[in-house]
N, C-alpha and C positions, 0 to 999 in steps of 0.2 A: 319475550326474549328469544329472538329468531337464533341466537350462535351456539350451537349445542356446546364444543366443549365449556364457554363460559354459562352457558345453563347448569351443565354438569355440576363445574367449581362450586355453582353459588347452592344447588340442590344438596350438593354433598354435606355443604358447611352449615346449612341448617341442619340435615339428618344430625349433625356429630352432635347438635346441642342433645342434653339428656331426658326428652321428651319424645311422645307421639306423636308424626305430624298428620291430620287427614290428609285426604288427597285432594279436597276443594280447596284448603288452604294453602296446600302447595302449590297447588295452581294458578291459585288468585295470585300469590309473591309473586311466582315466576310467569305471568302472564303469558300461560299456557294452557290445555285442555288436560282435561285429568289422562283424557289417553296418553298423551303427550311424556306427562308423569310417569308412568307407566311402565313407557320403554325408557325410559331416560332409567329407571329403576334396575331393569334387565340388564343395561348398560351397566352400571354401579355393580350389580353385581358380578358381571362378566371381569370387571375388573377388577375382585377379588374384594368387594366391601358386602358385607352379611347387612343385608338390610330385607327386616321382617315386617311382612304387609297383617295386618289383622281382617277378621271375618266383619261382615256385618253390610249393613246398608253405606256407610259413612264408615269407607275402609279408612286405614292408616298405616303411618309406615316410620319405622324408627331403625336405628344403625346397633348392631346387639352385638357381642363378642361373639370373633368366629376362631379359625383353626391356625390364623396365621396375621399378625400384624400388617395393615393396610398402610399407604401412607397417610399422615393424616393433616387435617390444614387449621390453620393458627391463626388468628387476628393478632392484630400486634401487642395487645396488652398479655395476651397467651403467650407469646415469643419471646418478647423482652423476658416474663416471667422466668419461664424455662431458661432461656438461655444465662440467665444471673443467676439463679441456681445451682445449672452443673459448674459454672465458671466458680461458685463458693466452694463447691462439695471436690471440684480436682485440683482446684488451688493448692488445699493444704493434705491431699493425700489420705485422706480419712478411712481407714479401715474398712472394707465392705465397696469402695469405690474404686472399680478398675478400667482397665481399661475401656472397656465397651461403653465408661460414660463420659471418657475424654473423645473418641471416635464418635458419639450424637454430638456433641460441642462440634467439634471440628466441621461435621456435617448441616448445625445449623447457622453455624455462624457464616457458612461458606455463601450460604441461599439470602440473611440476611440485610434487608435496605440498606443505604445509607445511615440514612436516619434511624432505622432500629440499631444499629450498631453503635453509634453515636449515645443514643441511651441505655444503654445496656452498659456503656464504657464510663458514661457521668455516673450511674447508679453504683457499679462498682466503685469507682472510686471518692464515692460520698459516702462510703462505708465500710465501718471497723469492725473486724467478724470479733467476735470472743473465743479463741479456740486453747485446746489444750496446750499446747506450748510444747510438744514434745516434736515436732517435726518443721520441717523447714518449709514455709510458704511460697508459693511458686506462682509466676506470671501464669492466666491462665493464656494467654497468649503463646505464649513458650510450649505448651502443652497440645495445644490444636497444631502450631506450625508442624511439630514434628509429626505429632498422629498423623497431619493430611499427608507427608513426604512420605511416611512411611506407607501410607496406606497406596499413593499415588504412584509409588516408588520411585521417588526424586531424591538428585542428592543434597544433599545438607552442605553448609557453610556455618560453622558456629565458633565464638568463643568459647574457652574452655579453661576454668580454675581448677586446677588438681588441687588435695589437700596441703600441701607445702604450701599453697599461694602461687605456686609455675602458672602463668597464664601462656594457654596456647590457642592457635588457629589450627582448629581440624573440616576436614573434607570427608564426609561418611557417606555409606547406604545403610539409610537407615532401616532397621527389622522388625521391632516390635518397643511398644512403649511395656514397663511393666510395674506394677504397685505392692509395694512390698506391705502397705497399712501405717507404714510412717515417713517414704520417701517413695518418692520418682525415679525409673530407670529407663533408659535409651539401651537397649542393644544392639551397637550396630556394626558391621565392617568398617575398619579406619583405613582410607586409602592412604595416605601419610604412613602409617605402620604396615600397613599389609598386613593386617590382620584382624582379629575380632575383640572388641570393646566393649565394655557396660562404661554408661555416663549418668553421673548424678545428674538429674534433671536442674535441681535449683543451682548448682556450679555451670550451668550453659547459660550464653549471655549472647546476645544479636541471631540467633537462629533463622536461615535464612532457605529457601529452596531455589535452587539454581538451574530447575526446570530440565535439566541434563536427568534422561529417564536410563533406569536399571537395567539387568532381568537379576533377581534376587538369586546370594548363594547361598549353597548347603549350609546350616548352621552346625557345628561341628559340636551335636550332640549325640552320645552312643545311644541307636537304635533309631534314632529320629527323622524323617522326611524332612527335607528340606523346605515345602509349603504346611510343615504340620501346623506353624502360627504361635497359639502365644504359652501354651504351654510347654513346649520346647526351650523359647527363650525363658519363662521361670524356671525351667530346669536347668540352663546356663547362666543364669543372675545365679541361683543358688551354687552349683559349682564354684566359681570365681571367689562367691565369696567366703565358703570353705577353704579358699587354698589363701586367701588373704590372712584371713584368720584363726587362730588357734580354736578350736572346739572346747564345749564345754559338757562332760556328760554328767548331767543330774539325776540323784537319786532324792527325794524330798518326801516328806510325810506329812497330809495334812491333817486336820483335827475336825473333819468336816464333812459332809456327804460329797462324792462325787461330784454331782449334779450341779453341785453350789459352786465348786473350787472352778471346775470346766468355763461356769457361767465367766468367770473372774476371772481368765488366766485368756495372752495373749493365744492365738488359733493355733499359729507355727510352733509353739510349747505342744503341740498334743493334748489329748485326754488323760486324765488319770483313773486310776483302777481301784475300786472300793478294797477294802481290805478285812472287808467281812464284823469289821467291830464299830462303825459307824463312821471310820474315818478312810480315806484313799492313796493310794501313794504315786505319783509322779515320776516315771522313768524316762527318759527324755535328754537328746541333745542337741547345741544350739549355738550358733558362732556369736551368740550378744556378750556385751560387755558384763564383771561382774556385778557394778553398778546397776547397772538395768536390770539385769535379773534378781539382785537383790533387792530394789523398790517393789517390781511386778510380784516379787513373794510375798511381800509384807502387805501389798494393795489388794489382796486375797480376803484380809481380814479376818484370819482364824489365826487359830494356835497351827504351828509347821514346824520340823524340824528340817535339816539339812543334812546328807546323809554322806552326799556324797557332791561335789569334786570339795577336798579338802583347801585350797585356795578359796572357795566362799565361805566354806564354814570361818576360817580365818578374815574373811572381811566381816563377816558378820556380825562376830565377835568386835570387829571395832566398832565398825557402824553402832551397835547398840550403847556399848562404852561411850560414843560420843551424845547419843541422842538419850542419854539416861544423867548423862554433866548436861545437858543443855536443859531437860527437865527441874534440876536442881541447881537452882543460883548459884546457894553457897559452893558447888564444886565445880565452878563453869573453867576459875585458874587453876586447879587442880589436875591436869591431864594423867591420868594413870598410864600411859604408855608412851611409844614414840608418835612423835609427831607427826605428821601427813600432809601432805598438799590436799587444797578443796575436791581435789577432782582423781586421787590416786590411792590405789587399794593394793594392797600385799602384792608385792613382783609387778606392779603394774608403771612406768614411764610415764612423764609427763605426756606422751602424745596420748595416753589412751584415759580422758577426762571424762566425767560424769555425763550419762547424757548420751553416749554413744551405742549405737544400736549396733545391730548387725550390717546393717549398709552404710559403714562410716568409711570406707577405702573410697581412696583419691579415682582412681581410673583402675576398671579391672576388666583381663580378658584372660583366653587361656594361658596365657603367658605370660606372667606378672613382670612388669619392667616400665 
């Protein structure tokens, strides 16, 4: 194989298999002279790939973790793998999954074939993931368009469902994608508004890049660089949606070790604090609904009390009241209190229904309107 970079390719992609190869046998494949191998070697690692030669008569040479991620090369049954993968895992928003795994989607879908794309897009949709049910499923398509704009810094053309049902045409630059563990967020500049936006990812619908490039602005957060990236924008998703909604500050007591409750309580809840008698106590606030926070208490699985915002202790109170008649046939017609909608707790509106997290506003920026 006289074309060095295609000698390169095809040397590198045996090194990646997780074996030792000699150098005669490298050779032989690549129908070259083990000198040949050698520097082809030097090269490889010039280019930043850690490939370690061993001692002996019948050396050898294998690819070992070095100090910085190389790129790395895929056959197609590796690809499709990979790429149906992250497309499951940023679909549905899964805790632990942020953005840096929707930016490799975006980056590998960008490089792959026709025909890899093609099956990657029948396998997805020949199959029905089983997920919790707590978060809104989203195109992974939807999610690479905007990640590449945003990364590319192109602007965007999308529909857009505010929570009333308003459908609107917006025009953005887009800033950063962000993961809240149960939803998708767009922070981006709305040229239409002149101003700064959060968009629910799964309320965007035709998302399109219009090849019209940026230079990115200031994101209008105190103390923040304007290129700081994506912790800035989780610091303006979180703002936004502090002023959308009412806070909650809890005081709760578990009946548990520390260690245990922590394991079992959403991230953005904080830690709680032993209390020196085997059990911990939870100080902590949070703009979730008090439905949600009353499930995630009781998904704990210990004995807890509630101490404080008096509004839960009073859902609480129902909630059990209801779930202790549904225990008991004979009081199911029996309701010892007032009545309630499925989905409303003490002082709470029909808009604010079971189920609603902290990222439940229609359209949020600094300027709610």
């Amino acid at each position: 194989m006289s074309d060095t970079p295609a000698r390169l390719l095809k040397l590198l992609s045996l090194l990646q298999t997780p074996r030792e190869w000699p150098g005669g046998e490298l050779a032989q494949r690549l129908d070259v002279s083990p000198r040949t191998i050698r520097r082809d070697v030097d090269r490889l690692r010039d280019l930043g790939y850690p490939v370690e030669a061993s001692r002996g008569s019948v050396g050898g040479y294998r690819l070992v973790a070095g100090a910085a991620m190389p790129p790395l090369l895929l056959d197609d049954e590796e690809a499709v793998a990979i790429a149906v993968g992250l497309r499951a895992g940023a679909g549905h928003a899964i805790e632990g999954v942020d953005e840096a795994s929707v930016r490799a989607l975006a980056k590998l879908e960008q490089v792959l074939p026709s025909r890899l794309r093609h099956r990657v897009s029948a396998l997805q949709n020949a199959t029905v993931p089983l997920t919790r049910g707590d978060g809104s499923t989203i195109d992974p398509r939807t999610l690479t368009t905007l990640a590449s704009a945003a990364t590319g810094r192109e602007r965007l053309r999308f529909a857009y469902r505010s929570g009333d049902g308003t459908r609107t045409k917006r025009q953005v630059e887009p800033y950063r994608l962000v993961s809240t563990g149960q939803r998708w967020y767009l922070v981006a500049y709305d040229l239409g508004r002149e101003d700064w936006r959060t968009f629910r990812v799964d309320r965007v619908g035709e998302p399109y890049a219009t090849g019209a490039r940026f230079v990115p602005r200031p994101l209008p957060v105190e103390g923040a660089e304007s290129d700081a990236g994506s912790g800035d924008a989780a610091r303006f998703l979180a703002r936004s949606m502090r002023r959308m909604k009412p806070e909650l500050c809890l005081d709760v007591w578990f009946g548990g070790p520390a260690e245990f409750v922590a394991a079992r309580l959403p991230a953005h809840l904080g830690a709680p604090e032993p209390d020196g008698e085997g059990g911990c106590r939870l100080r902590t606030s949070c703009t979730d609904s008090l439905e949600w926070v009353a499930l995630r208490l009781a998904l704990v699985d210990c004995e807890f009390s509630v101490q404080e915002p008096p509004e839960l202790v009073a859902y609480l109170e129902g909630l059990g009241a209801r779930l202790t008649r549904a225990a008991r046939p004979g009081d199911r017609h029996r309701p010892s209190g007032p009545e309630q909608g499925p989905g409303q707790g003490p002082g709470q509106g029909p808009g604010q229904g079971a189920g609603q997290g902290p990222e439940q506003g229609p359209e949020q920026g600094p300027e709610q309107g």
